[in-house]
C-alpha positions in Angstrom: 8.9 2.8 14.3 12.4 3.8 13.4 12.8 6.9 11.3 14.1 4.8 8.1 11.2 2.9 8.0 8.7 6.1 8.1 10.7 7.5 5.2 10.6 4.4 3.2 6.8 4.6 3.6 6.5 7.7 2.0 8.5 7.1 -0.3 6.2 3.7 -1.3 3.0 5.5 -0.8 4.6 8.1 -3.6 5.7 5.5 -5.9 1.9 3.3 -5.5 0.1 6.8 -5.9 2.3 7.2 -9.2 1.4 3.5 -10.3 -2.2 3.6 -9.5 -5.3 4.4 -10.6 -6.7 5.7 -7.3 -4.0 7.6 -6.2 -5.4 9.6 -3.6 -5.7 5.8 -1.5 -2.2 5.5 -1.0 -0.4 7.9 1.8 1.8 6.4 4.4 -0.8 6.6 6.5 -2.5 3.7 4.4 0.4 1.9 4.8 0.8 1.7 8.7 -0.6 -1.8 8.6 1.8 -3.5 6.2 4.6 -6.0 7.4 8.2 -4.4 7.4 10.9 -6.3 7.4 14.8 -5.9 6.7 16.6 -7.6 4.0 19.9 -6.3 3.7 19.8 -2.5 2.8 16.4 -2.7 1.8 13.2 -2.4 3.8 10.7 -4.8 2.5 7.0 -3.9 2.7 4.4 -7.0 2.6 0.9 -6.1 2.1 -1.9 -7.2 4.7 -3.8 -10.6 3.9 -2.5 -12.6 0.8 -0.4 -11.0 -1.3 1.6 -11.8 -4.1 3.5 -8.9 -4.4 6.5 -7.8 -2.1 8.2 -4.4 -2.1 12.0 -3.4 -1.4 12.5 0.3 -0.8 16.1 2.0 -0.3 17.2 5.2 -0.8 14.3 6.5 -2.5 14.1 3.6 -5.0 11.1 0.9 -4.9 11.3 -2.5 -6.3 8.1 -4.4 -6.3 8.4 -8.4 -7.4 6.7 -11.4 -6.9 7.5 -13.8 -4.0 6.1 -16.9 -6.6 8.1 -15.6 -9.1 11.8 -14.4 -7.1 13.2 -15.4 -4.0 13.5 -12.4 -1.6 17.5 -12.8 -1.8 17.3 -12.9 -5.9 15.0 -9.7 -5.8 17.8 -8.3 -3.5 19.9 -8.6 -6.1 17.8 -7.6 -9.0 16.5 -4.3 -7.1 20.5 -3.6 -6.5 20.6 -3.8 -10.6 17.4 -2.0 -11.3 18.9 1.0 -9.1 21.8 0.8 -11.0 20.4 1.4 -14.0 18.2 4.3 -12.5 22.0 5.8 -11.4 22.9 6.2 -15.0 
């Protein structure tokens, strides 16, 4: 596992804890199972079984999305916007 890729999942595992009503369940530990992937600068996390919720993670910033709903390459793009908008 590549050092970017344990960073991103504590940086997930923070943002689910913060979103979550049982936040003591997420840690990166819970997290070792999950899919990663690359998608330009982002590291996408996919959740084990059927999920319908993807999550990008860069530079500290999380963008979760639907895969039904956005293609991974317009969620790209919307995350790049979303952390925009966090930059101001």
């Amino acid at each position: 596992m590549s050092n970017a890729v344990a960073e991103a999942r504590t940086v997930l595992a923070a943002w689910l804890a913060q979103h979550s009503v049982a936040p003591d369940t997420w840690t990166p530990e819970a997290l070792q199972g999950w899919h990663t992937s690359h998608a330009e600068e982002w590291i996408v996390f996919t959740p084990p079984g059927t999920a319908n919720r993807l999550f990008l993670v860069a530079n500290g910033n999380v963008f979760s999305f639907a895969p039904s709903e956005l293609s991974l390459a317009n969620a790209v793009v919307a995350a790049r916007g979303d952390r925009r908008e966090d930059d101001r």
